[in-house]
ZASE-106744 format. One record per atom (N, C-alpha, C, O): z, x, y; residue in three letters. Coordinates in steps of 0.1 Angstrom, whole numbers, plus 5000, padded with zeros to 4 digits. Example, Ala and Ser with C-alpha at 12.3 -4.5 7.8 and 13.67 -1.06 7.14 Angstrom:
BEGIN
507851324943ALA/507851234955ALA/507851324967ALA/508551424967ALA/507151284978SER/507151374989SER/507951295000SER/508051345011SER/
This chain:
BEGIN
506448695114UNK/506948755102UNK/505848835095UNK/504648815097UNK/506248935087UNK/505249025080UNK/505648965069UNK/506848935068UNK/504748935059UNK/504448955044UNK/503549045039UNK/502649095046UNK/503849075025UNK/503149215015UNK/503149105005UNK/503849005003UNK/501949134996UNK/501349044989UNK/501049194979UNK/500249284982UNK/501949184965UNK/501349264959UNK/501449164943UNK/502449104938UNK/500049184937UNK/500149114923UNK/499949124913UNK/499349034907UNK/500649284908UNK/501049294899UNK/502249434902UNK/502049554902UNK/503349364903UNK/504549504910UNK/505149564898UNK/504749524887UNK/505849644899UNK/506249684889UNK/508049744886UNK/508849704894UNK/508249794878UNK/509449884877UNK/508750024876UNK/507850024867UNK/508950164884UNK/508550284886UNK/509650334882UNK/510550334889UNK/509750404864UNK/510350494860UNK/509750604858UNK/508950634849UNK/510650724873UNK/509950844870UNK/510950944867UNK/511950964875UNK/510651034853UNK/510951084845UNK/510851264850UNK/509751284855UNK/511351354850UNK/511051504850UNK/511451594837UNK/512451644833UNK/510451584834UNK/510351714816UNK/509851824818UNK/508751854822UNK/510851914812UNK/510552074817UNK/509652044803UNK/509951974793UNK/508252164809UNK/507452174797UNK/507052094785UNK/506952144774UNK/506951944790UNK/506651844781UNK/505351924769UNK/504452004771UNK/505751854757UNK/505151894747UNK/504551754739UNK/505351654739UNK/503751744734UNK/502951594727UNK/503851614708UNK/504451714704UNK/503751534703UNK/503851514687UNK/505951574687UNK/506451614676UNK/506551564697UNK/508251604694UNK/508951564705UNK/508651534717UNK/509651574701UNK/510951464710UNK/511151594726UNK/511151724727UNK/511051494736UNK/510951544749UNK/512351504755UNK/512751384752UNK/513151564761UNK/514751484773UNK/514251594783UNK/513851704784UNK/514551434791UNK/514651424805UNK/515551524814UNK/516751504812UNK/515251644824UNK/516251664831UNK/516551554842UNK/517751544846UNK/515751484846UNK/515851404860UNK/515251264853UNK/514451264844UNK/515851124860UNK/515450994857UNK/515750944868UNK/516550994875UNK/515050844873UNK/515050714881UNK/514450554881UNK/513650524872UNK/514850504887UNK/513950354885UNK/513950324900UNK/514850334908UNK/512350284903UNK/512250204916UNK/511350114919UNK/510150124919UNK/512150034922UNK/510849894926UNK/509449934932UNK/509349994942UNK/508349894925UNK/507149954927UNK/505749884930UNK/505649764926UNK/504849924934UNK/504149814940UNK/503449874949UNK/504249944956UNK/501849874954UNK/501549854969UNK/502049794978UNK/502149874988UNK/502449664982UNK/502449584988UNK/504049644989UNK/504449704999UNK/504849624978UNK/506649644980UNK/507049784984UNK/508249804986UNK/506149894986UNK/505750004990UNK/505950005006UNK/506750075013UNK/504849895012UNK/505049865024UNK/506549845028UNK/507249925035UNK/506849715022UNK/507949645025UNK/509149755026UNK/509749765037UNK/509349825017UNK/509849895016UNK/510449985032UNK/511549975038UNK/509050095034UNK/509050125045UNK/509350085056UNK/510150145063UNK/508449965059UNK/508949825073UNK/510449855072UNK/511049875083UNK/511149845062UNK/512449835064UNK/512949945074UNK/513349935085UNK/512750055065UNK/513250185066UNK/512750195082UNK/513550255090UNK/512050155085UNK/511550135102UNK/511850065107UNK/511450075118UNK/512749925105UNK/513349865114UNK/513249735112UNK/514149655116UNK/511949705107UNK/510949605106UNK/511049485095UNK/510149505086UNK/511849355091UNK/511449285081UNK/510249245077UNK/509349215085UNK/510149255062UNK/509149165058UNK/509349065049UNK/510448995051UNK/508549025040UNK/508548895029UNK/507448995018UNK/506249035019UNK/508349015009UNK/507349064998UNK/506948934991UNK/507748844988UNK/505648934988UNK/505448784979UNK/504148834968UNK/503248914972UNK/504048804959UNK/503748824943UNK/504248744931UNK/504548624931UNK/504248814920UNK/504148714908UNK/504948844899UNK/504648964897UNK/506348764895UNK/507248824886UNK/507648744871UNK/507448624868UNK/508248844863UNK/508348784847UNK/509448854841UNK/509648964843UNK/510248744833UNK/511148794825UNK/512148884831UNK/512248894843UNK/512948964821UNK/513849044828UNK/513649154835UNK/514549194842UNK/512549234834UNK/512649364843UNK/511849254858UNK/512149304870UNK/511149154858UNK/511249104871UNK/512749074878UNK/512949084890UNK/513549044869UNK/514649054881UNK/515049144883UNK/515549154894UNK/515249284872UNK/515949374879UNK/514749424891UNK/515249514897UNK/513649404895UNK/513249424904UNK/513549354918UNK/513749404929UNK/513649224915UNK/514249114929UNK/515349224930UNK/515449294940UNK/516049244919UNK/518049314919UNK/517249434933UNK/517149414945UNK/516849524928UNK/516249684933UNK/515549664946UNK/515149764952UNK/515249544952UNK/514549524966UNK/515649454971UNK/515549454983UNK/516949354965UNK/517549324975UNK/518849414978UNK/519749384986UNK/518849514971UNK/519849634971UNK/519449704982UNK/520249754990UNK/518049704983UNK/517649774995UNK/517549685012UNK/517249725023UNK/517949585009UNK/517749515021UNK/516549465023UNK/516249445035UNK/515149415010UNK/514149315012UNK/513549235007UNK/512949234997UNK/513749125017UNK/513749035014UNK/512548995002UNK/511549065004UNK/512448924992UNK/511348854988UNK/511248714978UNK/512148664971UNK/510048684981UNK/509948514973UNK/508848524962UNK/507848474961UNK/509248594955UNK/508148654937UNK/507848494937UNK/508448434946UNK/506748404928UNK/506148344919UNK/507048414907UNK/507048534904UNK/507848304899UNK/507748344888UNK/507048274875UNK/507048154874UNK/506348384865UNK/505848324857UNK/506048334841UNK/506748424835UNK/505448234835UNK/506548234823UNK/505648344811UNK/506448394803UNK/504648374810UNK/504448494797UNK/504148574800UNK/503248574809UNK/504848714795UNK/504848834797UNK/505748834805UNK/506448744807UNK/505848984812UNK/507349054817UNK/506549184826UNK/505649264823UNK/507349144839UNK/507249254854UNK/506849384845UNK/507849434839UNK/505949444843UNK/505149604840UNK/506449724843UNK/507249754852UNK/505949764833UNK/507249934840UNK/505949994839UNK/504949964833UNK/506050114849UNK/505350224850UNK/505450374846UNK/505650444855UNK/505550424836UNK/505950564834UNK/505450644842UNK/504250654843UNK/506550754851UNK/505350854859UNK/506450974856UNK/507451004861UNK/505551014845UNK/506451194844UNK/505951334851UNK/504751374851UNK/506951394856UNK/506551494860UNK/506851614854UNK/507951664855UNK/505851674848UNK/506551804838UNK/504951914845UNK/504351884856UNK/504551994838UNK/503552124841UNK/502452054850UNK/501852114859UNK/502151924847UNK/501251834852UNK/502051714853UNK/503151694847UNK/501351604867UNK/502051474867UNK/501351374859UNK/500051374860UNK/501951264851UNK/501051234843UNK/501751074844UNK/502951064848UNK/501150984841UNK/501250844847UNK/501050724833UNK/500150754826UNK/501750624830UNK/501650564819UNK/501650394827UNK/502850384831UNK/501250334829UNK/500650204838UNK/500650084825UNK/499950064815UNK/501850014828UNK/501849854822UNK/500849784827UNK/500249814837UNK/500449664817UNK/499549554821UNK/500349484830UNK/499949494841UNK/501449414829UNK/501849274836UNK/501449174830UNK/500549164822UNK/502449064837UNK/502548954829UNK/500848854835UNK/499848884842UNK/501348734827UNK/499648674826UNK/499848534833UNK/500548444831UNK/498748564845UNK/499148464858UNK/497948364856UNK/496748404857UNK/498248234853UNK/497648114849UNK/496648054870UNK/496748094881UNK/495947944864UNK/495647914880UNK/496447824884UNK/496047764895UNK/497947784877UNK/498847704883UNK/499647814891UNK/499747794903UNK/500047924885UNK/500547994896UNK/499548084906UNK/500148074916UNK/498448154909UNK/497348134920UNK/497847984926UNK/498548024935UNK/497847834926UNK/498247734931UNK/499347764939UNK/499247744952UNK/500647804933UNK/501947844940UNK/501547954953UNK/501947944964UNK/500748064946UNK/500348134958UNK/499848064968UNK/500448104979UNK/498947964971UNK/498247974974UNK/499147854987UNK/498747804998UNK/500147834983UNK/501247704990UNK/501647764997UNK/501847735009UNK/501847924991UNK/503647955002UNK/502548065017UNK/502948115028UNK/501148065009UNK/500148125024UNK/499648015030UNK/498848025039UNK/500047895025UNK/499147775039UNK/500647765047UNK/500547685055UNK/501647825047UNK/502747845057UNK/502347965069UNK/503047995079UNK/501348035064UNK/501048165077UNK/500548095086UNK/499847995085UNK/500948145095UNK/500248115114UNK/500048195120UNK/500548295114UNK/499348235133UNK/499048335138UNK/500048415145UNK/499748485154UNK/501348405140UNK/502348455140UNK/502848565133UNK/503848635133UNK/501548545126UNK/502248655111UNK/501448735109UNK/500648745118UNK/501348805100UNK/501048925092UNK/500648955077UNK/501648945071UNK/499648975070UNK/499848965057UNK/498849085051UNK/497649105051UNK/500249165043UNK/499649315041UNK/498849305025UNK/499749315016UNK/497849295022UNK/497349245010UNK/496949415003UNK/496149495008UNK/497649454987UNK/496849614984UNK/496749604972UNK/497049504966UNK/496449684969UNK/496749734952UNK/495449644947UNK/494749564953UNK/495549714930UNK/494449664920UNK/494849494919UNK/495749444926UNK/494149424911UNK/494349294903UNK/494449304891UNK/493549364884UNK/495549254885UNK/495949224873UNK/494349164864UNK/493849074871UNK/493849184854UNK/492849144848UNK/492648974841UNK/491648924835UNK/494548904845UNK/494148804844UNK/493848694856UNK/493848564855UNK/493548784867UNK/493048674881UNK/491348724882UNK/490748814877UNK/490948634891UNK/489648634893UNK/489048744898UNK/489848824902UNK/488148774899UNK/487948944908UNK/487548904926UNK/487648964937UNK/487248784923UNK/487348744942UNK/488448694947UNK/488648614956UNK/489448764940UNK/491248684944UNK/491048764959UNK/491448674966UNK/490648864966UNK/490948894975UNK/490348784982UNK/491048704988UNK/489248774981UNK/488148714992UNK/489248554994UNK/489548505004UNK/489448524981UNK/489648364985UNK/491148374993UNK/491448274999UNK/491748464991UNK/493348485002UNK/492448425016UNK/492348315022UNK/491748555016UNK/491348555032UNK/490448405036UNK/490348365048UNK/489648325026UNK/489348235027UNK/489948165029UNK/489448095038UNK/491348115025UNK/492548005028UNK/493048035039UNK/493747955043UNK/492848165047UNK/493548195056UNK/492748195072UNK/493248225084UNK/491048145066UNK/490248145076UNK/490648065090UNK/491247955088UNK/490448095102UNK/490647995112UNK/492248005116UNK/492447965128UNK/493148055110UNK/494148025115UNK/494948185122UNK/496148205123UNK/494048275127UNK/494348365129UNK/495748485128UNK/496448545136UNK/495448475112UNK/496748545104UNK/496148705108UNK/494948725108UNK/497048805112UNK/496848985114UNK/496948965097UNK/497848905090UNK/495549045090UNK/496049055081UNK/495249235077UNK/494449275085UNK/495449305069UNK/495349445063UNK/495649455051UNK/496649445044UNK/494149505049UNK/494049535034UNK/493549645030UNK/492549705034UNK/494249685021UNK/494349795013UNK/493949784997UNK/494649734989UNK/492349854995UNK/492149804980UNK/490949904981UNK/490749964992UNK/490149914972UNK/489049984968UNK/487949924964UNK/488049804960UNK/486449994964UNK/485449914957UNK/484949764964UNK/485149744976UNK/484749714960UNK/484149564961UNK/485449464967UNK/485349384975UNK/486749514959UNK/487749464968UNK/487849434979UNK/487849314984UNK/487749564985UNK/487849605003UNK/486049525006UNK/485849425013UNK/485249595000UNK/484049545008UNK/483649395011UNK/482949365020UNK/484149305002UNK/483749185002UNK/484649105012UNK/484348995016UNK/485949175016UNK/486549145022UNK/486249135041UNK/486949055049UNK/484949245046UNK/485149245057UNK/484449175068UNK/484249195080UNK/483849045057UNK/482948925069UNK/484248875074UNK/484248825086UNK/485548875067UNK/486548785069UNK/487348865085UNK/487948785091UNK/487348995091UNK/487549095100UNK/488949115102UNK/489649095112UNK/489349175087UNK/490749255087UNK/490849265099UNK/489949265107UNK/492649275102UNK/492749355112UNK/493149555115UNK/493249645123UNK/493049525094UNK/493149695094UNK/492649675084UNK/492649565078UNK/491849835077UNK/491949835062UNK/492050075064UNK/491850155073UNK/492550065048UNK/492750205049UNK/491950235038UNK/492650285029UNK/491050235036UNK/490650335026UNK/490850535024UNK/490850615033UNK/490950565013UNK/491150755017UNK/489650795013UNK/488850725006UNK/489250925019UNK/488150965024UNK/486950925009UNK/485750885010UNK/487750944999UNK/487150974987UNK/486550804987UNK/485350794988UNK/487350694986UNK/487050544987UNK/486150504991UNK/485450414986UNK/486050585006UNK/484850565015UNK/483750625012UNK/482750565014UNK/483650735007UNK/482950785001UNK/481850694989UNK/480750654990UNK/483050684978UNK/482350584970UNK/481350454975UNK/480350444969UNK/481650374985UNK/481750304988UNK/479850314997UNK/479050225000UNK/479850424999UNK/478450515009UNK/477550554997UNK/476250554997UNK/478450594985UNK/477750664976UNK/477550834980UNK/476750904975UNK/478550884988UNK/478351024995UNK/479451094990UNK/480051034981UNK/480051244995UNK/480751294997UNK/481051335010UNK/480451405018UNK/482451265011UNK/483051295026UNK/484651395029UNK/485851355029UNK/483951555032UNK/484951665034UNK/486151605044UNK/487251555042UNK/485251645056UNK/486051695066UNK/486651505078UNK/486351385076UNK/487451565087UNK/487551435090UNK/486351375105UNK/486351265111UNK/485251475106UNK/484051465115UNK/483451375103UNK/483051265107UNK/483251395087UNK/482351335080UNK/483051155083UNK/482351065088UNK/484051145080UNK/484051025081UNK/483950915092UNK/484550815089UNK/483250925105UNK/483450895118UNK/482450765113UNK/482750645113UNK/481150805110UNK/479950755111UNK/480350615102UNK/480450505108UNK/480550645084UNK/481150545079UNK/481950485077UNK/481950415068UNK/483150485088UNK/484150435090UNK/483950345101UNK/484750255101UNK/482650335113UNK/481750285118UNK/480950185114UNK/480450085120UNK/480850235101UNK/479450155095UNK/480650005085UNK/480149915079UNK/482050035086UNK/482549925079UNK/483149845093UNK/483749735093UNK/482949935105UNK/483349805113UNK/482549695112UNK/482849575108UNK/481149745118UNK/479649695117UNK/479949575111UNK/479949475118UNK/480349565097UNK/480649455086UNK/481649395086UNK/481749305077UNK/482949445096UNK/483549295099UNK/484849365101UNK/485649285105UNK/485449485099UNK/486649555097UNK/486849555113UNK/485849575121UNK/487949545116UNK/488749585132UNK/489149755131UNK/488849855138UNK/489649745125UNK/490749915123UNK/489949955114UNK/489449885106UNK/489750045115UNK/489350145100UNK/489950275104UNK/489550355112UNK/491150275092UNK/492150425091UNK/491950445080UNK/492150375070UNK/491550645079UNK/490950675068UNK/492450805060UNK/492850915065UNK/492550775054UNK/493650905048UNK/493050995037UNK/492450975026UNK/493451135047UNK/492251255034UNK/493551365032UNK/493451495033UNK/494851255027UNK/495551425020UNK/495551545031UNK/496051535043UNK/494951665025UNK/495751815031UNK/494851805046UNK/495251885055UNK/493751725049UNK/492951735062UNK/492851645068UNK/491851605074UNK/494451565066UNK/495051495076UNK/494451315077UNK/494651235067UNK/494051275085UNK/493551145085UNK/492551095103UNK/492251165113UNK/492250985100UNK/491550965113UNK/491550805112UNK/491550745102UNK/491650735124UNK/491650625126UNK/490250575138UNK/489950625149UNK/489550455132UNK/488150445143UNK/488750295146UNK/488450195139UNK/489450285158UNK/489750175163UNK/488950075169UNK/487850095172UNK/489649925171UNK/488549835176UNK/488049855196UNK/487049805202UNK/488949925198UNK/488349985209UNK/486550055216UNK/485850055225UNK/486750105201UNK/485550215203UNK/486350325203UNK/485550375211UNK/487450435201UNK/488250545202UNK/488150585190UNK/487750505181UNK/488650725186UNK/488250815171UNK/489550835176UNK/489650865188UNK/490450825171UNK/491750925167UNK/491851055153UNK/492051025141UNK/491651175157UNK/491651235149UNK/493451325149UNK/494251335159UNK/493451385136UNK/494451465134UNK/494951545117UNK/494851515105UNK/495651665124UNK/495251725106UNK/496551675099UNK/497051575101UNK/496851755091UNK/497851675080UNK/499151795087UNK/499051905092UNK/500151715084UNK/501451795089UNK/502151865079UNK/502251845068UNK/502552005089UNK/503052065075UNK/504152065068UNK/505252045074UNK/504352085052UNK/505152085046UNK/505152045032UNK/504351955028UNK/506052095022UNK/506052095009UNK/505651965005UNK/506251875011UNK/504751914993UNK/503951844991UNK/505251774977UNK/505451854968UNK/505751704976UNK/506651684966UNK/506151564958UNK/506251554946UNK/505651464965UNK/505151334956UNK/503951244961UNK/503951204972UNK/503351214953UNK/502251164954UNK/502251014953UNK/501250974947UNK/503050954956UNK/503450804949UNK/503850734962UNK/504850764968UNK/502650624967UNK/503150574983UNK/503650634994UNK/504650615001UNK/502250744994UNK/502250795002UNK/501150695015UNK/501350665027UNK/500150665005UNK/499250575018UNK/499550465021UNK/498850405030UNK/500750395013UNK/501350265016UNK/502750335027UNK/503050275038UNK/503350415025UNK/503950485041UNK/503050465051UNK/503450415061UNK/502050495049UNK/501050485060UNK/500550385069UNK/500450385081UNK/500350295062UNK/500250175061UNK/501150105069UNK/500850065081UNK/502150095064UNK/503250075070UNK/503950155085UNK/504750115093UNK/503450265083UNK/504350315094UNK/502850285107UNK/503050245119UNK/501950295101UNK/500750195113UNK/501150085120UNK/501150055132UNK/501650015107UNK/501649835111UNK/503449835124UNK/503549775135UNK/504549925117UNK/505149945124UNK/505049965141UNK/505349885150UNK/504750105140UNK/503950155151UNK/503050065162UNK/503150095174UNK/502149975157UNK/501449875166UNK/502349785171UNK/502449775183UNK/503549695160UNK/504549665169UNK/505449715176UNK/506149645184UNK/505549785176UNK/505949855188UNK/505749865198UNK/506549825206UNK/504849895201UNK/504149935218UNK/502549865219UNK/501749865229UNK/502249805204UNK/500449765207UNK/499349865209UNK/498149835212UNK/499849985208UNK/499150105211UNK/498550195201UNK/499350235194UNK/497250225199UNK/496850215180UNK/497050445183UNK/496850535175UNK/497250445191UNK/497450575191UNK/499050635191UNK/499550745188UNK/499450505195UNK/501150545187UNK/501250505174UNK/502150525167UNK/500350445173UNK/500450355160UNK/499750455146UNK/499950455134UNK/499250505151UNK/498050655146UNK/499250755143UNK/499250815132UNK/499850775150UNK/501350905149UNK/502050895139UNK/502450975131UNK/502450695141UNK/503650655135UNK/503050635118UNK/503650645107UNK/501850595120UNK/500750605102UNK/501150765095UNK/501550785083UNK/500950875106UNK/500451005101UNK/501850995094UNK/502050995081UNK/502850995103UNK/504051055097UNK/504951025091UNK/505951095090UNK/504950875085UNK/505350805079UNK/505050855059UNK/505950875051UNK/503450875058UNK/502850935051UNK/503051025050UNK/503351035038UNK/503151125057UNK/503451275053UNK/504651235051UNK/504651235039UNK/505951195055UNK/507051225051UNK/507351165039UNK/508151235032UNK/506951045031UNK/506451055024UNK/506551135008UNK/507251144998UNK/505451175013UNK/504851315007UNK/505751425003UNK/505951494994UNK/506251405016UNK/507351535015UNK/508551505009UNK/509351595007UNK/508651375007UNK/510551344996UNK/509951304980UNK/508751274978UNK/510851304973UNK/510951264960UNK/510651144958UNK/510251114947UNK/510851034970UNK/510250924970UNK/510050874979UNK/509950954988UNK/509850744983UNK/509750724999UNK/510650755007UNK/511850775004UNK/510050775019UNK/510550835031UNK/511850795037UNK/511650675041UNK/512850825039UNK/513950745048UNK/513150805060UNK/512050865061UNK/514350745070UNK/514450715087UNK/513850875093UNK/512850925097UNK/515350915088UNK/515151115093UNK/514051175093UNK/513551215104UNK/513351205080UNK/512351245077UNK/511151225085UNK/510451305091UNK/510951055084UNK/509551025093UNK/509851075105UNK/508951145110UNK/511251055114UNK/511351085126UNK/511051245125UNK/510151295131UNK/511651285120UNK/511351455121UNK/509651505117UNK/509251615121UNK/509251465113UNK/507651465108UNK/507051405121UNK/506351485129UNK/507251295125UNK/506451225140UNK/506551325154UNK/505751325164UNK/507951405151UNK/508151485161UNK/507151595165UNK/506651625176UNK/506951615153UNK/506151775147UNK/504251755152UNK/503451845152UNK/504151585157UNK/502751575159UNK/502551515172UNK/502951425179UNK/501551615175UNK/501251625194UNK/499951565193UNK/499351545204UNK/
């Protein structure tokens, strides 16, 4: 089984205002709501590919269920933590002259619930999967990554992680079986600036070194690269087409990788099925359906 571990998900209300103005009343031409999240981002996708998962995290009050409501509408499955103060975060993401983004806290997760987490991952076996992304809520520890992977030592769980900064780094004595950072991440992370997808070969190397299996890098308009456990560089540019949303695009990615490896075990199908999962992506209003990815995958040789 695949699990997505995201913890702090949200409700994604995104809004479209012609020529939004500050200090006077703004309406909406376009409104939506969608279950939102790194990790439910994944899940999401897996679906749309074929693929179940187990979304698992930590939910509150009423907009947490209309989120359970909004993932089991879509066909996925999940087992939230729920907790009792505060309420599932809404996200404002308006799109008017500029896109501009309004980010809830989330509710406030005690170490009794961390405890509940920590039950329903001593059930992983090396059977499973567990896609771990996104920031931390400011009321968990800042080593909540590390100690996942510590509970999970020895028992040879596929796990991939997706996070930034100290997140991702502290993570890779534990030896992901993927992590994605985008060029910029890695960059930080070096202390450098990394253009093109030749710049990132070296440092994308230098995080195997330290324990990472996969290192797949996503750079936007100049495509992506993957430095597999092989020893192989998979390079490739970004595919073309109208750029429409910027919102889980690299969690498409992500997903259409993890996909892709089940499939065939082949990190170069698995490289195709990342690119274009992402770009398609990219290319819809919101995540990708079926069509889209397939027609985007076609388009890359």
């Amino acid at each position: 089984m695949i699990y997505t571990l995201t913890f702090n998900p949200s409700l994604d209300y995104i809004v479209h205002v012609n020529g939004f103005r500050t200090g006077t009343v703004n309406r909406t031409t376009f409104e939506t709501i969608y279950a939102g999240g790194k990790g439910i981002n994944v899940s999401i996708v897996l679906r749309t590919l074929g693929y179940e998962s187990m979304a698992l995290g930590f939910r509150a009050g009423h907009t947490g269920n209309m989120l359970c409501d909004l993932l089991k509408a879509q066909d996925v499955h999940s087992d939230f933590i729920e907790v009792r103060e505060g309420f599932t975060r809404i996200n404002v993401k308006m799109k008017s002259d500029d896109e501009t983004e309004i980010n809830g806290q989330g509710p406030r997760i005690t170490e009794n619930d961390i405890a509940l987490l920590k039950e329903k991952l001593d059930a992983l076996t090396d059977k499973d999967t567990l896609v771990i992304s996104g920031s931390i809520p400011n009321t968990l520890p800042d080593d909540m990554y590390e100690r996942i992977l510590e509970w999970l030592k020895g028992r040879n769980v596929r796990t991939i992680v997706d996070a930034t900064g100290d997140l991702l780094v502290n993570v890779l004595p534990y030896r992901p079986f993927l992590i994605k950072p985008n060029n910029h991440e890695l960059g930080e992370i070096f202390h450098t600036t990394l253009k093109t997808r030749e710049d990132v070969v070296p440092y994308a190397k230098k995080l195997q070194e330290k324990g990472a299996r996969n290192v797949l890098i996503s750079m936007a308009g100049e495509g992506a690269v993957l430095v597999d456990e092989e020893g192989n560089v998979h390079m490739h540019e970004a595919p073309k087409g109208k750029v429409l949303n910027s919102v889980g695009a690299g969690d498409s990615m992500v997903a259409g990788f993890l996909a892709g490896w089940m499939d065939k075990r082949d990190y170069e199908h698995a490289f195709r099925l990342g690119i274009a999962s992402g770009s398609a992506s990219a290319f819809s209003q919101g995540l990708a359906d079926k069509e889209t990815i397939t027609a985007v995958f076609n388009t890359i040789q």
